[in-house]
C-alpha positions as CSV (number, residue, x, y, z in Angstrom):
1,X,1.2,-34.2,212.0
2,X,-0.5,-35.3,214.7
3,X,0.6,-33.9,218.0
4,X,0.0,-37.2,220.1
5,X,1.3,-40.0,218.1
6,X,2.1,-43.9,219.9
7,X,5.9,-44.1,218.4
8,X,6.7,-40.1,218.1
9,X,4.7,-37.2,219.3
10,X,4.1,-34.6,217.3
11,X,7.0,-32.0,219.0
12,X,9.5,-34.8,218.4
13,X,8.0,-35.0,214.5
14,X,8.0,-31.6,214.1
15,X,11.9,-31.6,215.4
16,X,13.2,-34.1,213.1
17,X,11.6,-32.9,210.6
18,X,12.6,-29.2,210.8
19,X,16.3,-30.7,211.1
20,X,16.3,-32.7,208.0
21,X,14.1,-30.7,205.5
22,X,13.5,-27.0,205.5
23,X,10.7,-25.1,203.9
24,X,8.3,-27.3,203.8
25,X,5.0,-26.4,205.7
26,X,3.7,-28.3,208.7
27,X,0.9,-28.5,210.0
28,X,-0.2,-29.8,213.7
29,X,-3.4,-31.2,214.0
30,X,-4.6,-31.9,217.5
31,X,-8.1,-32.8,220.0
32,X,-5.6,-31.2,222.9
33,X,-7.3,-27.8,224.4
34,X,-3.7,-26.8,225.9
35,X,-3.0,-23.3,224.7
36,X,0.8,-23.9,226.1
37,X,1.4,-26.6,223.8
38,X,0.4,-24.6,220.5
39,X,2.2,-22.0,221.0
40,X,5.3,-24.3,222.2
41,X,4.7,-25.9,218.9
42,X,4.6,-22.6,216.7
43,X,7.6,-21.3,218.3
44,X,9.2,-24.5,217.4
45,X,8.4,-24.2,214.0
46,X,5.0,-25.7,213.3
47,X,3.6,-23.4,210.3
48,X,0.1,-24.0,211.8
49,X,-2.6,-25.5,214.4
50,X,-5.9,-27.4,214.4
51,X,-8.0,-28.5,216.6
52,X,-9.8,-31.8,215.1
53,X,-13.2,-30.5,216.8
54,X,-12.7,-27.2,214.2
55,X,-14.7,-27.0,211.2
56,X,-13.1,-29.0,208.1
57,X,-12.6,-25.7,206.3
58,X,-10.9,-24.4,208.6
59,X,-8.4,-27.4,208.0
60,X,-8.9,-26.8,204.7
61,X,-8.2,-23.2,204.3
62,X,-4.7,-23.4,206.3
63,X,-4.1,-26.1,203.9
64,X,-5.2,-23.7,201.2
65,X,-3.1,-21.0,202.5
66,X,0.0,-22.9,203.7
67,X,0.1,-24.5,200.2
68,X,-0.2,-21.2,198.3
69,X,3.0,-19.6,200.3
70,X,4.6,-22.7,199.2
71,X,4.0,-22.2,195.4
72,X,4.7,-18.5,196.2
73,X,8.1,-19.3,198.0
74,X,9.1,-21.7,195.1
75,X,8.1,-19.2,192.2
76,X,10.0,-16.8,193.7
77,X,13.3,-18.4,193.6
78,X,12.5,-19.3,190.3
């Protein structure tokens, strides 16, 4: 999710979400520099944070990684 969205931001997003569905892994993606607001968001639950001026792999390996402990979680319950 992004964290600043025009109808939700992305703390509200991340809220809802986290009410209505658990275990699934979010990720907040943001051009915000405010080392405050991160950490707000991983406390609340956010599974991880990019900045969109990061390198696109490092997008894609949380991607990588965040989807591979899903398949883990989910084989385990198996």
């Amino acid at each position: 999710s992004d964290v600043h969205m025009p109808e939700m931001d992305g703390g509200a997003f991340l809220e809802a979400v986290r009410r209505r569905v658990r275990g699934i892994p979010i990720l907040m993606l943001t051009s915000d520099e405010d080392e405050q607001l991160e950490a707000e968001l991983v406390a609340a639950g956010a599974d991880a944070f990019v900045r969109k001026h990061d390198d696109v792999r490092v997008l894609l390996a949380w991607c990588s990684n965040l989807a591979a402990r899903r398949s883990g979680e989910q084989s385990g319950h198996a």
